[in-house]
N, CA, C and O of each residue as an XYZ file, in Angstrom:
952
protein
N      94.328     76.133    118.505
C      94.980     77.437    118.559
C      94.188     78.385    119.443
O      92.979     78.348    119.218
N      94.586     79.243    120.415
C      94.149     80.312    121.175
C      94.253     81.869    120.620
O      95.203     82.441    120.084
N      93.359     82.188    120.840
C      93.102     83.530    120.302
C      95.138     84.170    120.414
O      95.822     84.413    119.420
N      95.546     84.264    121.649
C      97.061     84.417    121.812
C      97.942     84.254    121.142
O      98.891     85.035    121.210
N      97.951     83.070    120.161
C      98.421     82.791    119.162
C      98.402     83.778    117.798
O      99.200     84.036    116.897
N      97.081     84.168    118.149
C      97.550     85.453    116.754
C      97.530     86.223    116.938
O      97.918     87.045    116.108
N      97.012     86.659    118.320
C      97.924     87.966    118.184
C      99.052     88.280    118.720
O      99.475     89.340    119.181
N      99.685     86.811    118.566
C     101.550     87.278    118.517
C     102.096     87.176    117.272
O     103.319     87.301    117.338
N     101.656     86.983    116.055
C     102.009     87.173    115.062
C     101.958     88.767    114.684
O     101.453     89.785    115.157
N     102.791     88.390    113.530
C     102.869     90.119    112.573
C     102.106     89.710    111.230
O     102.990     89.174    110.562
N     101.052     89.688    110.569
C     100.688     89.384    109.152
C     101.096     90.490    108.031
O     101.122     91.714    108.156
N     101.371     89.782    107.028
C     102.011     90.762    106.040
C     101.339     90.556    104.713
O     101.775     89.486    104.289
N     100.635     90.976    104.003
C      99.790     91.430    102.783
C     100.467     92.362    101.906
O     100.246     93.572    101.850
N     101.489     91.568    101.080
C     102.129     92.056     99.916
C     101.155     92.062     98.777
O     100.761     91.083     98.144
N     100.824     93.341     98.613
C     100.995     93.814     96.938
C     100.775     95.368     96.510
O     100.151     96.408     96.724
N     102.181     94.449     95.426
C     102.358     95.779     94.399
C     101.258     96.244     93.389
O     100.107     95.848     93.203
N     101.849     97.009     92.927
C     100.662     97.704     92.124
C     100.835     97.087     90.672
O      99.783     96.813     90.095
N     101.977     96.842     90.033
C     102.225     96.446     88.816
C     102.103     94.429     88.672
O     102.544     93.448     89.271
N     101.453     94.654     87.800
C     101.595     92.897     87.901
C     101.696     92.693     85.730
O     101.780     93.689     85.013
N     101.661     91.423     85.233
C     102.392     91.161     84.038
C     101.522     90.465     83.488
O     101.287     90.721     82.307
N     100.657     89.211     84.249
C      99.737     88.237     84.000
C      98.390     88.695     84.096
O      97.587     88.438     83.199
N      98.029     89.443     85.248
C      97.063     90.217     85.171
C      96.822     91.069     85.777
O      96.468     90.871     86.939
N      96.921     92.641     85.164
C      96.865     93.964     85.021
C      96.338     94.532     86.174
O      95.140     94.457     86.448
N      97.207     95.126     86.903
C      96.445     95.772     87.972
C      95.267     94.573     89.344
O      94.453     94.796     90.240
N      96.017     93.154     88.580
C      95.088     92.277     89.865
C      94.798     92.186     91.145
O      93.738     91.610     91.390
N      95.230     92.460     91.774
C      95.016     93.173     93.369
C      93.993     93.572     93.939
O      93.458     93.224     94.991
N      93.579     94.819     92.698
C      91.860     95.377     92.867
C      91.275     95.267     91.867
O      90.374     96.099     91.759
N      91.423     94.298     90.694
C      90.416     93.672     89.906
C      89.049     93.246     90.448
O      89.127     92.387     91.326
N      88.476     93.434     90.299
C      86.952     92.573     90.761
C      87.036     91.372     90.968
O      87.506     90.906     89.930
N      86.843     90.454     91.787
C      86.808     88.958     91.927
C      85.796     89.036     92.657
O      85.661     89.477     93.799
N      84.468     88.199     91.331
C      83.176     87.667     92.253
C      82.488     88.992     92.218
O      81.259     88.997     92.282
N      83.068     89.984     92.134
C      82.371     91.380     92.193
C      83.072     92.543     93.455
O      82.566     93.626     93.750
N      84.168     92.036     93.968
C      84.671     92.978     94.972
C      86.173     92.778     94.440
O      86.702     91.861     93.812
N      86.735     94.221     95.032
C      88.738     93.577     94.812
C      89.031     92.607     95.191
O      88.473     92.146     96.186
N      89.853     92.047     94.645
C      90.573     90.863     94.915
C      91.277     90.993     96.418
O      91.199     90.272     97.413
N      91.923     92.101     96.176
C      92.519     91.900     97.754
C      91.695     92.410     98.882
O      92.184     92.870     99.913
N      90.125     92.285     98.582
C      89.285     92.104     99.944
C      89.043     90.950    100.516
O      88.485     90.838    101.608
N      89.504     89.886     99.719
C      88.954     88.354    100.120
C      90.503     88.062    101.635
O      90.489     87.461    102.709
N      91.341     88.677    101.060
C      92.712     88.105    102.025
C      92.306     89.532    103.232
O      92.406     89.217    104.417
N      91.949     90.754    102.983
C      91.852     91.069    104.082
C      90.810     90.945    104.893
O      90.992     91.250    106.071
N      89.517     90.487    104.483
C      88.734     89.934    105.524
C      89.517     88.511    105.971
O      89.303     88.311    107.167
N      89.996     87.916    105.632
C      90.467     86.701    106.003
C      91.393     87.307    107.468
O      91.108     87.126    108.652
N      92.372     87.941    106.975
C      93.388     88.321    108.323
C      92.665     89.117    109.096
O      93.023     88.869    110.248
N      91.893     89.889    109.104
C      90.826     90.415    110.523
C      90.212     89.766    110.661
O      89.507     90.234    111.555
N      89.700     88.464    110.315
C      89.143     87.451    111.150
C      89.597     86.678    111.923
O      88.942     85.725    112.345
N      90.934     86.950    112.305
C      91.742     85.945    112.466
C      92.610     87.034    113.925
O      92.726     86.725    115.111
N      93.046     88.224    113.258
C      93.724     89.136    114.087
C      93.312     90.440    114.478
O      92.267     90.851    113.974
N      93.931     91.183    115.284
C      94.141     92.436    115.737
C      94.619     93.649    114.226
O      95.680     93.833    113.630
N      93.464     94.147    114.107
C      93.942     95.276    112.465
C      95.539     95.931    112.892
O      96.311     96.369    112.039
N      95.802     95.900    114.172
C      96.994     96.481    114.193
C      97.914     95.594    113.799
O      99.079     95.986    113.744
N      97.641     94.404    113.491
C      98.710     93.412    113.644
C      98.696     92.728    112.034
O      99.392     91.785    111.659
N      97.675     93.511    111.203
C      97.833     93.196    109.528
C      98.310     94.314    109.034
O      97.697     95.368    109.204
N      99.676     94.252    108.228
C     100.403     95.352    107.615
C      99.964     94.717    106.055
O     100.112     93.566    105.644
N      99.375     95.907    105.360
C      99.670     95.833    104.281
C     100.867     96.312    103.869
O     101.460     97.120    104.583
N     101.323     95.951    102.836
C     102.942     96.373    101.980
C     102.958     96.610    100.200
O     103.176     95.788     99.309
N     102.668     97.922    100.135
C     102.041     97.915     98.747
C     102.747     99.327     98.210
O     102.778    100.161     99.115
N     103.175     99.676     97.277
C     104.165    100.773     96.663
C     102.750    101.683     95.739
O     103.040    102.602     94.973
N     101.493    101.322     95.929
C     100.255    101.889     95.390
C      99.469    102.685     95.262
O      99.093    102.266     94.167
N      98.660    103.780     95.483
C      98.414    104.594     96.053
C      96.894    103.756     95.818
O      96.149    103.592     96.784
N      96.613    103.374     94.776
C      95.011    103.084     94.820
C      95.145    101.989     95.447
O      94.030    101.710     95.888
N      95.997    101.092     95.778
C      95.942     99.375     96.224
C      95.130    100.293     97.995
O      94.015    100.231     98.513
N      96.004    100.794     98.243
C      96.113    101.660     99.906
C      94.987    101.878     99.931
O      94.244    101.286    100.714
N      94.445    103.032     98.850
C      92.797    103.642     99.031
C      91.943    102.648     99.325
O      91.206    102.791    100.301
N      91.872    101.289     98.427
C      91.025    100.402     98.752
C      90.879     99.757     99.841
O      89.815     99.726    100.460
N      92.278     98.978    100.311
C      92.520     99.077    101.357
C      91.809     99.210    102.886
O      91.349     98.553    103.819
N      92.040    100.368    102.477
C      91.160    101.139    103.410
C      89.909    101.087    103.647
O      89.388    101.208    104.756
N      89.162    100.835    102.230
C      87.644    100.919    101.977
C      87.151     99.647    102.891
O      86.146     99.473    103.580
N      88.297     98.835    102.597
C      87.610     97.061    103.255
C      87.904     97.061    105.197
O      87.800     96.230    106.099
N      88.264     98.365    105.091
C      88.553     98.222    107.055
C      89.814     98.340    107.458
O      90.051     98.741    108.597
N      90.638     98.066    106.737
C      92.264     97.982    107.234
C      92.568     99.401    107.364
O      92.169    100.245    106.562
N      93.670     99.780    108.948
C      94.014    101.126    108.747
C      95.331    100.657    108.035
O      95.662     99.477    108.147
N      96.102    101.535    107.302
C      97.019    101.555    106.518
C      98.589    102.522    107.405
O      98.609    103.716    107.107
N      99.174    102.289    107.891
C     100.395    102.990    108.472
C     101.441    102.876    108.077
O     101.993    103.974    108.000
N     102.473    101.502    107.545
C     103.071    101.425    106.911
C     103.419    101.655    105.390
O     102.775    100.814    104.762
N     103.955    102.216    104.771
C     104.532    102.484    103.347
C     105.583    101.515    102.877
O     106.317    101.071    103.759
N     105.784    101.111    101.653
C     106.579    100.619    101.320
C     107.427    101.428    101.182
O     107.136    102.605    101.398
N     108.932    101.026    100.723
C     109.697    102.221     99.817
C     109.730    102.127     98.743
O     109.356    100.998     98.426
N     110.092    102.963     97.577
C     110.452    102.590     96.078
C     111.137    101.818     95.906
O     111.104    101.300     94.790
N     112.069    101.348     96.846
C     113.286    100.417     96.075
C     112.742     98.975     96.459
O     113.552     98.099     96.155
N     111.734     98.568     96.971
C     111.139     97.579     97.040
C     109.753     97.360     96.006
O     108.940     96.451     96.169
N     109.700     98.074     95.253
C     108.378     98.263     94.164
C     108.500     97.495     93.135
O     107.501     97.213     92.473
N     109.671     97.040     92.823
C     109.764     96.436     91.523
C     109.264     94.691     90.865
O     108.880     93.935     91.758
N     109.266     94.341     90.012
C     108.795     92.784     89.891
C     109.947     92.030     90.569
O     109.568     91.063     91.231
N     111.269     92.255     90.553
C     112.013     91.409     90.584
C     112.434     91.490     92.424
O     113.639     91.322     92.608
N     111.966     91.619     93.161
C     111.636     92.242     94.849
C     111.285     90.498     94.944
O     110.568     89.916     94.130
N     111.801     90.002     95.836
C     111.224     89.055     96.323
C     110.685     89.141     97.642
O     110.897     90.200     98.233
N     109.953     88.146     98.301
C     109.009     88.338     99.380
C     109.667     88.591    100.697
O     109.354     89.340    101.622
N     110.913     87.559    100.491
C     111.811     87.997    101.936
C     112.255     89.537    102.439
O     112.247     90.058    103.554
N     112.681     90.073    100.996
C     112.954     91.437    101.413
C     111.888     92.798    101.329
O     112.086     94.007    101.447
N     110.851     92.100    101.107
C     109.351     92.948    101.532
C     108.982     92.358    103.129
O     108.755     93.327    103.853
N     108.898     91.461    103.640
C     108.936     90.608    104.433
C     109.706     91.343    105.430
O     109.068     91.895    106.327
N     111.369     91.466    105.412
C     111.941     91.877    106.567
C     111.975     93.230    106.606
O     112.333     93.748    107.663
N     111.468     94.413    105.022
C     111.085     95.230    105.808
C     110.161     96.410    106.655
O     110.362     97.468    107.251
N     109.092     95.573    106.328
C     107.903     95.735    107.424
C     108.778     94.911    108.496
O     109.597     95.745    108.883
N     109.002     93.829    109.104
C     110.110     93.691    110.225
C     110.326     94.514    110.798
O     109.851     94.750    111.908
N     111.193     95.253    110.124
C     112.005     96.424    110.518
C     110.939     97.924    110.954
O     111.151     98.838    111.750
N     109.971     97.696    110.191
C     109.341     98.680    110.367
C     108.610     98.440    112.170
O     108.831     99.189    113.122
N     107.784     97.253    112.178
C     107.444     96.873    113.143
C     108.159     97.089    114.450
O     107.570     97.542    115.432
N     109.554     96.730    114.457
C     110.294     96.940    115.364
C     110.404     98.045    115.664
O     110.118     98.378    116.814
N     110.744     98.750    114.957
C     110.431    100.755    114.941
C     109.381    100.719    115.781
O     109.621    101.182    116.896
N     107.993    100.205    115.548
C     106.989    100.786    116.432
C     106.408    100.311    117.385
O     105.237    100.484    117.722
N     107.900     99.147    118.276
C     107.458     98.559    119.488
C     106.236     97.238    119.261
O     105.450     96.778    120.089
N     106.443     96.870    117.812
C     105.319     95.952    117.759
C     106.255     94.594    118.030
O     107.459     94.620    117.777
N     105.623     93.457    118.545
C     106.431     92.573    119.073
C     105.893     91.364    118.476
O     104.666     91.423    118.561
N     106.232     90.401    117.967
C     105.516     89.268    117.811
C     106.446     88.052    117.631
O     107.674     88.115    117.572
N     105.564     86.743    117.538
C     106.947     85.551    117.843
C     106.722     84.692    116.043
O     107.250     83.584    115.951
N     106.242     85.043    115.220
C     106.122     84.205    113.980
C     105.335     85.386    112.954
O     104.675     86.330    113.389
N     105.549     85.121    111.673
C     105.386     86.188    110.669
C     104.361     85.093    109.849
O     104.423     83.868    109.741
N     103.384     86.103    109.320
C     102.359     85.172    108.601
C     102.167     86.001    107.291
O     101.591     87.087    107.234
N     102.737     85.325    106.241
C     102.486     86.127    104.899
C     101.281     85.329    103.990
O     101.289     84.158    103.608
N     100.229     86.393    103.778
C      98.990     86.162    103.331
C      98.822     86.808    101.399
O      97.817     87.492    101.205
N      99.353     86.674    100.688
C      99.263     86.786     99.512
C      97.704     86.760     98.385
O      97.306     85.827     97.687
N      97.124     88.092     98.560
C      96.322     88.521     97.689
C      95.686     87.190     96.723
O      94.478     86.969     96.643
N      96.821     86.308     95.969
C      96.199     85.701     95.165
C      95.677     84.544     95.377
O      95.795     83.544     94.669
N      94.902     84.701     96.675
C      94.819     83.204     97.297
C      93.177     83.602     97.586
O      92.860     83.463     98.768
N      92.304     83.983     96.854
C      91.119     84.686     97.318
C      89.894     83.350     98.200
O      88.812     83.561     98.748
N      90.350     82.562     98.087
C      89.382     80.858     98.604
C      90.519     80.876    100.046
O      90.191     79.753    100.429
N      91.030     81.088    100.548
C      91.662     81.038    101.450
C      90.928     81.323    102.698
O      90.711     82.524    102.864
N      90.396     80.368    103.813
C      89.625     80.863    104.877
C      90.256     81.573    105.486
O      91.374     81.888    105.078
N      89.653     82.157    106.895
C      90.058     82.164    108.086
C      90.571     81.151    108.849
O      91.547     81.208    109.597
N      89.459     79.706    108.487
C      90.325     78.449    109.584
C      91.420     78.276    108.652
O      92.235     77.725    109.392
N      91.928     78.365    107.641
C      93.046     77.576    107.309
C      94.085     78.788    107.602
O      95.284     78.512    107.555
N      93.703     80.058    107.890
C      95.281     80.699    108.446
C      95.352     80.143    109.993
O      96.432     80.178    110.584
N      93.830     79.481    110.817
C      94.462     79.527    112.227
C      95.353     77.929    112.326
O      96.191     77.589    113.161
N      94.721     77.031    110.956
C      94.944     75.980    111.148
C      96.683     75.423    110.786
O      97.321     74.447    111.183
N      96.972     76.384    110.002
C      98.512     76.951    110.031
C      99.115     77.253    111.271
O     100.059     76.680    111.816
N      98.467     78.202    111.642
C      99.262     78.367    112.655
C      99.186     77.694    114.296
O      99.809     77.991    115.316
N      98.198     76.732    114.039
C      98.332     76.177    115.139
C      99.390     74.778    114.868
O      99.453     73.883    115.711
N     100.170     74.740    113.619
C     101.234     73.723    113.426
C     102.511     74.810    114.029
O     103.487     74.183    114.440
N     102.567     75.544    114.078
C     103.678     76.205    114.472
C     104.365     76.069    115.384
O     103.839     76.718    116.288
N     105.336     75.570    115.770
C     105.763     75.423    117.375
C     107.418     75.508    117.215
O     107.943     75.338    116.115
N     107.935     75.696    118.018
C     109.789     76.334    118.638
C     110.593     74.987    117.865
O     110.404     73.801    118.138
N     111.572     75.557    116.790
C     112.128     74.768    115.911
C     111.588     74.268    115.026
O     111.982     73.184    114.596
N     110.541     74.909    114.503
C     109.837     74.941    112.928
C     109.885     76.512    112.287
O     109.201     77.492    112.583
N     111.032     76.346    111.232
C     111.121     77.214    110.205
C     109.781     77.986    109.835
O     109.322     78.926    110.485
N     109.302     77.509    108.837
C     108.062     77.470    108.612
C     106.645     76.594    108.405
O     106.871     75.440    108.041
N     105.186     76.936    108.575
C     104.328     76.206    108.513
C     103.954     76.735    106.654
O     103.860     77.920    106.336
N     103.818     75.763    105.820
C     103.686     76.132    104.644
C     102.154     75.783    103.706
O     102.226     74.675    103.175
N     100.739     76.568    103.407
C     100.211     75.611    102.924
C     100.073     74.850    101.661
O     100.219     75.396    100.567
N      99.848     73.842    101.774
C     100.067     73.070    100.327
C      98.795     71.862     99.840
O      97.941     71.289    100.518
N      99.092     71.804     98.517
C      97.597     70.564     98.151
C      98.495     69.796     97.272
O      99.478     70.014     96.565
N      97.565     68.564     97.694
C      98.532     67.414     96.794
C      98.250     68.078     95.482
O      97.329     68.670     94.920
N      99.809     67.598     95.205
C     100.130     67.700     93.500
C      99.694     67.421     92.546
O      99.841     66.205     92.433
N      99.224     67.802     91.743
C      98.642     67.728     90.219
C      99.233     66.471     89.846
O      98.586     65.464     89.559
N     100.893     66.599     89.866
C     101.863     65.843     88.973
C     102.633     65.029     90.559
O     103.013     65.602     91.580
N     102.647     63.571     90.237
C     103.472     62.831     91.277
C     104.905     62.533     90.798
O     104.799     61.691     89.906
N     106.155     62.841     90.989
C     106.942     62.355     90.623
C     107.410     60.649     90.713
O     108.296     59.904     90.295
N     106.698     60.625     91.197
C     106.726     58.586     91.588
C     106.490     58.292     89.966
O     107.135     57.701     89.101
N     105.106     59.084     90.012
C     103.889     58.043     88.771
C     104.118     58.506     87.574
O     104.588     57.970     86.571
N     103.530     60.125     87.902
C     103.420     60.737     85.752
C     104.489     61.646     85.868
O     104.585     62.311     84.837
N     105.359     61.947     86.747
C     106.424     63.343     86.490
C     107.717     62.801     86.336
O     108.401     62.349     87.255
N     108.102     62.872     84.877
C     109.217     62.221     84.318
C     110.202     63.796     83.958
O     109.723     64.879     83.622
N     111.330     63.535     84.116
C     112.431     64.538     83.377
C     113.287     63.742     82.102
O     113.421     62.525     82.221
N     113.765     64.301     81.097
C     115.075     63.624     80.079
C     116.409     63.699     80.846
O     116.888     64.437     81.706
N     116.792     62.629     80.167
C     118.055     62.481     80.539
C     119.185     62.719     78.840
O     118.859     62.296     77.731
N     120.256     63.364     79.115
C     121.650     63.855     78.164
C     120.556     63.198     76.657
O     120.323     63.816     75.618
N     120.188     62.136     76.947
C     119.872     61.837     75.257
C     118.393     62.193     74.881
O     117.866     62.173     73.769
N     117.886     62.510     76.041
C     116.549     63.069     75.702
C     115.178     62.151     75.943
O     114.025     62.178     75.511
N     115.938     61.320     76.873
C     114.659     60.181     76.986
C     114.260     60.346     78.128
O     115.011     60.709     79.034
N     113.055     60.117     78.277
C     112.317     60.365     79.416
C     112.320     59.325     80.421
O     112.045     58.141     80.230
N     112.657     59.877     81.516
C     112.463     58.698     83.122
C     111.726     59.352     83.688
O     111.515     60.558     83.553
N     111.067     58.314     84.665
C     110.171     59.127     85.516
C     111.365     59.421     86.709
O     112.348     58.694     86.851
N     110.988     61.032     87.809
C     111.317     61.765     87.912
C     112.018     60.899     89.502
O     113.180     61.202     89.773
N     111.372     59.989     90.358
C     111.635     59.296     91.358
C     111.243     57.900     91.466
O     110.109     57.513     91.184
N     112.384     56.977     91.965
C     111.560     55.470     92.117
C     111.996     54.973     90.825
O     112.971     55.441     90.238
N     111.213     53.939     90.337
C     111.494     52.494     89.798
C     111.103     52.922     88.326
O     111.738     52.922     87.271
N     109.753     53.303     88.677
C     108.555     53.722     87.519
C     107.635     52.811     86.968
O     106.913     52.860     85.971
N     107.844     51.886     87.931
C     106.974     50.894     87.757
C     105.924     50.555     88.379
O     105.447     49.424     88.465
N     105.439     51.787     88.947
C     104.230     51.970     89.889
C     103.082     51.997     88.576
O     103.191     52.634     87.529
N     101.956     51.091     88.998
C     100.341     51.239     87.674
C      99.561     51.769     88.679
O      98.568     51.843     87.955
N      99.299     52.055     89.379
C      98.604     52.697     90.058
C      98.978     54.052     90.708
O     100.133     54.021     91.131
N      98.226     55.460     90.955
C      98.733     56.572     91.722
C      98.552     56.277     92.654
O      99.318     56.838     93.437
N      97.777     55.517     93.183
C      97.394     55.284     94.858
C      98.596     54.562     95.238
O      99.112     54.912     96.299
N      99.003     53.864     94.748
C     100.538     53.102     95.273
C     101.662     54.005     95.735
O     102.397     53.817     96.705
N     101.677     55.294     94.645
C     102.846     56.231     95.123
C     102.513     56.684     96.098
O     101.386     56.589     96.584
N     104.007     57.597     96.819
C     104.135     58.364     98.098
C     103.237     59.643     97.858
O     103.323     60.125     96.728
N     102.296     60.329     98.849
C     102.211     61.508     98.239
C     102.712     62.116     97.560
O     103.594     61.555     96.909
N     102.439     63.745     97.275
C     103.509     64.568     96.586
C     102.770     66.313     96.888
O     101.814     66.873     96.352
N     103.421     66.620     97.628
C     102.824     68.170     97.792
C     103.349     69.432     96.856
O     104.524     69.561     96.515
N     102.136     70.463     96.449
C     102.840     71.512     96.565
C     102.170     72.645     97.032
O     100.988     72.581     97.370
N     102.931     73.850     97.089
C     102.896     75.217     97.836
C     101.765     75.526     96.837
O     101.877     75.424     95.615
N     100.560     75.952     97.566
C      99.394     76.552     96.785
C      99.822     78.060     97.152
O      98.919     78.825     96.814
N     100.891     78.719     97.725
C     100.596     80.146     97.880
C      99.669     81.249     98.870
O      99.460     82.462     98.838
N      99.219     80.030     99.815
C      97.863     80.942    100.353
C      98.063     81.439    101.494
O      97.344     82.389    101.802
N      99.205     80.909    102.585
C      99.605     80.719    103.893
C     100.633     80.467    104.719
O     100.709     79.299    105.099
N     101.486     81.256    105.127
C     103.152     80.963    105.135
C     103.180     81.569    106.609
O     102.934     82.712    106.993
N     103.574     80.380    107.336
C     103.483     81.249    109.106
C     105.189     80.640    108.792
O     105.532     79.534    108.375
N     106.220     82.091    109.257
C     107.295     81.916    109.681
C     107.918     82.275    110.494
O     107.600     83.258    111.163
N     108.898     81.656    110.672
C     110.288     82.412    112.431
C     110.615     83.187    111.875
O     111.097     83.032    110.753
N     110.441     84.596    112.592
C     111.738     85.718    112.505
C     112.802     85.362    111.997
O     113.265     85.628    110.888
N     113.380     84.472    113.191
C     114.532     84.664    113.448
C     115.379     83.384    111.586
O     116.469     83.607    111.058
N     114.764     82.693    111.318
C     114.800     82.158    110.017
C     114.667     82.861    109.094
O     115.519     82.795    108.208
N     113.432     83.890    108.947
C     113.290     84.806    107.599
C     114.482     85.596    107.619
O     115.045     85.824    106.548
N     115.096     86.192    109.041
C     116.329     87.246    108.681
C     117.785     86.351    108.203
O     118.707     86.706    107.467
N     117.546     84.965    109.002
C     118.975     84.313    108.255
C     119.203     83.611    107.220
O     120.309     83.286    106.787
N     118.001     83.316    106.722
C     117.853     83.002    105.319
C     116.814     82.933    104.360
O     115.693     83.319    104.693
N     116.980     82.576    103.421
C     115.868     83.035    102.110
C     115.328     81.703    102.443
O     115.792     80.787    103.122
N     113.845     81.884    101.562
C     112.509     80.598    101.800
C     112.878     79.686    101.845
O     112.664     78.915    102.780
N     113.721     79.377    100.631
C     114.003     78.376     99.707
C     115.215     77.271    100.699
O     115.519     76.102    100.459
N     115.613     78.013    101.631
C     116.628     77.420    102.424
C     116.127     76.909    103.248
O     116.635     75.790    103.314
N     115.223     77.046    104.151
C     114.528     76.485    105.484
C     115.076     75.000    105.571
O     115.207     74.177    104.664
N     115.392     74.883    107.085
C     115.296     73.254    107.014
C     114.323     72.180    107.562
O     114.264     70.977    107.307
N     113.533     72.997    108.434
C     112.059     72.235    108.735
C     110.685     73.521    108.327
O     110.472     74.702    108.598
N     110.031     72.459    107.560
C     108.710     72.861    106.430
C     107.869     71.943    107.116
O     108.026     70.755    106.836
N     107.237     72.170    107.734
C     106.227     71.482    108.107
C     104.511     72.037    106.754
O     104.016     73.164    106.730
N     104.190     71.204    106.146
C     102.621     71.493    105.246
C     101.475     71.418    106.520
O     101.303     70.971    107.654
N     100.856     72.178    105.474
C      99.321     72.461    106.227
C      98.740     72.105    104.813
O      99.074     72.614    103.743
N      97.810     71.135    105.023
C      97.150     70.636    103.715
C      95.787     71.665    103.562
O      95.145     72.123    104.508
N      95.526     71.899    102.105
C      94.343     72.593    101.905
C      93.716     71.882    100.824
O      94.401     71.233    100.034
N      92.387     71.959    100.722
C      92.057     71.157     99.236
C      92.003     71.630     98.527
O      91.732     72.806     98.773
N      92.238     71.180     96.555
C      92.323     71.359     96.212
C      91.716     72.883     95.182
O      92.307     73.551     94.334
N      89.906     73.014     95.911
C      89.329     73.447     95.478
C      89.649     75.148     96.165
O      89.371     76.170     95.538
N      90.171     75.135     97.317
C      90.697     76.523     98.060
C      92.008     76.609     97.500
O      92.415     77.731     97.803
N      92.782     76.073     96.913
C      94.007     76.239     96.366
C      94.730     76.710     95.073
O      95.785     76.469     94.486
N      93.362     77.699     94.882
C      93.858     78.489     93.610
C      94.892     79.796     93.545
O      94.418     80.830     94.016
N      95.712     79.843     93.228
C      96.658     80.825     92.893
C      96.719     81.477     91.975
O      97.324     80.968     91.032
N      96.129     82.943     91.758
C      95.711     83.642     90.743
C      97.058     84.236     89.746
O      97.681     85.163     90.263
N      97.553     83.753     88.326
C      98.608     84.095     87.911
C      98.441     84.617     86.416
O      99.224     85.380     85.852
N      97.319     84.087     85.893
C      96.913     84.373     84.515
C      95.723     84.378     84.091
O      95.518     83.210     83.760
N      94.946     84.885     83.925
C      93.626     84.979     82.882
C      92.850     83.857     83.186
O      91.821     84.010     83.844
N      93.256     82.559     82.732
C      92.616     81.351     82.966
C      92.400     80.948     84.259
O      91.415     80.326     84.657
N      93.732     81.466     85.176
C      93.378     80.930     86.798
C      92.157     81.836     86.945
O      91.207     81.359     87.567
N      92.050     83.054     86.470
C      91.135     83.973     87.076
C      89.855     83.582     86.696
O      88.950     83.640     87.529
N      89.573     83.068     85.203
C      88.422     82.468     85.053
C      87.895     81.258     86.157
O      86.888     81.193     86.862
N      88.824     80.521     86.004
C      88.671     79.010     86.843
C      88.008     79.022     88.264
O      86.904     78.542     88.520
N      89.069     79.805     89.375
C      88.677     80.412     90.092
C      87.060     81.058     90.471
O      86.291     80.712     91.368
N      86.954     81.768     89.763
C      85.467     82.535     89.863
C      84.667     81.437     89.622
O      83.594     81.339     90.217
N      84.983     80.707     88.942
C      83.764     79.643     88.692
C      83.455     78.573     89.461
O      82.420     77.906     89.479
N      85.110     78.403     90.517
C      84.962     77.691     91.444
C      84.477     78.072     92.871
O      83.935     77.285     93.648
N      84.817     79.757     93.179
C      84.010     80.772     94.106
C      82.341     80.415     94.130
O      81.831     79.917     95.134
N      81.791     80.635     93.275
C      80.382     80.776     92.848
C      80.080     79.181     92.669
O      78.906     78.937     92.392
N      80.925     78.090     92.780
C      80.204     76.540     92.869
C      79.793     76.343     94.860
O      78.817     76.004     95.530
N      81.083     76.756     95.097
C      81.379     76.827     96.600
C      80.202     77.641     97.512
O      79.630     77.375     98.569
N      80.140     78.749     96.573
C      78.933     80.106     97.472
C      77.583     79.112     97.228
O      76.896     78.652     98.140
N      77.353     78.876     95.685
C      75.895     78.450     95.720
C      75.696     76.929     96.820
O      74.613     76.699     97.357
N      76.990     75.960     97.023
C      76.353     74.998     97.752
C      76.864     75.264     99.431
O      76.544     74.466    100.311
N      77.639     76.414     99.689
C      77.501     76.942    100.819
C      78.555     75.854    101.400
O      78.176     75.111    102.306
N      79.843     75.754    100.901
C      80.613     74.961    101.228
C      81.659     76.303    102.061
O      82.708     76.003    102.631
């Protein structure tokens, strides 16, 4: 990837102020600093401060913000503040805002607060999968659960099958991979985010991350886990 590469992107750093799992997490302490200082040193390492919008309905998320280096220009509106707001329509409208201010770019990179293990190389390494007729670059770590091997659903009577295949795989190494979205890194097309929602895309290309950068902060326990996996990582300087 060439420096050029990012700064034709737009990065977008959603968060609200209200959260359910854990209280005000955004600028909780993680490790001993806000949480959402770990994602914005990540995107100024990577880009042009003009080219990281935060998107936050907050007034203290903003103040902090600020404290870590980011200038702050964009506002959310109220009618985007709520839990039930999904990312696309925070997403298109900073878009919109951008366009307002002559900012130009060819792929949108949404960087989500709860991804605090998230480097710098793994946003460039995202985005150097990016190329003309890819929806989005998505990152992901193999799955906990394989649907080949241990991920079974019931069927009408309540009995359990496994979820793909025969099920007669004894080994996990035999099954197909199995990815999922750790949350940390989402390089997308414009022109895809305005015509349809995530969930629709038809080319997903993964960007693999390991497991140990692939924490997604959602409850109490991730937050414990996490920190303990921060501070294994810092002390052996991984």
């Amino acid at each position: 990837m060439t420096s050029s590469d990012a700064d034709t992107a737009l990065y977008i750093i959603p968060a609200r102020g209200g959260s359910k799992g854990i209280p005000r997490k955004n600028i909780k302490e993680f490790c001993g600093r806000p949480l959402i200082a770990y994602t914005i040193d990540a995107a100024l390492a990577v880009a042009p401060a003009e080219r990281v919008i935060l998107s936050t309905d907050d007034d203290e998320i903003l103040a902090v913000a600020r404290q870590c280096g980011l200038p702050v220009a964009y506002l959310r509106p109220d009618c985007l503040g709520g839990d039930k707001v999904g990312s696309r329509e925070v997403m298109l409208d900073v878009m919109r805002w951008a366009d307002a201010q002559g900012l130009s770019y060819d792929k949108v990179v949404l960087l989500q607060p709860t991804s605090p293990l998230r480097t710098p190389d793994d946003i460039r390494g995202a985005l150097a999968l990016f190329r003309p007729g890819v929806d989005m670059v998505v990152s992901v770590s193999e799955a906990a659960c394989n649907p080949y091997y241990d991920c079974f659903e019931t069927d009408a009577d309540g009995v359990l099958h496994v979820s793909k295949g025969s099920g007669r795989l004894t080994r996990r190494q035999d099954a197909p991979k199995a990815w999922q979205y750790n949350g940390a890194v989402y390089v997308i097309s414009p022109d895809a985010l305005r015509a349809k929602g995530l969930g629709e895309f038809d080319v997903r290309i993964p960007f693999e991350m390991p497991r140990e950068r692939s924490v997604d902060l959602d409850t109490p326990l991730d937050w414990t886990i996490a920190e303990h996996i921060a501070n294994a990582l810092t002390s052996h300087n991984i």
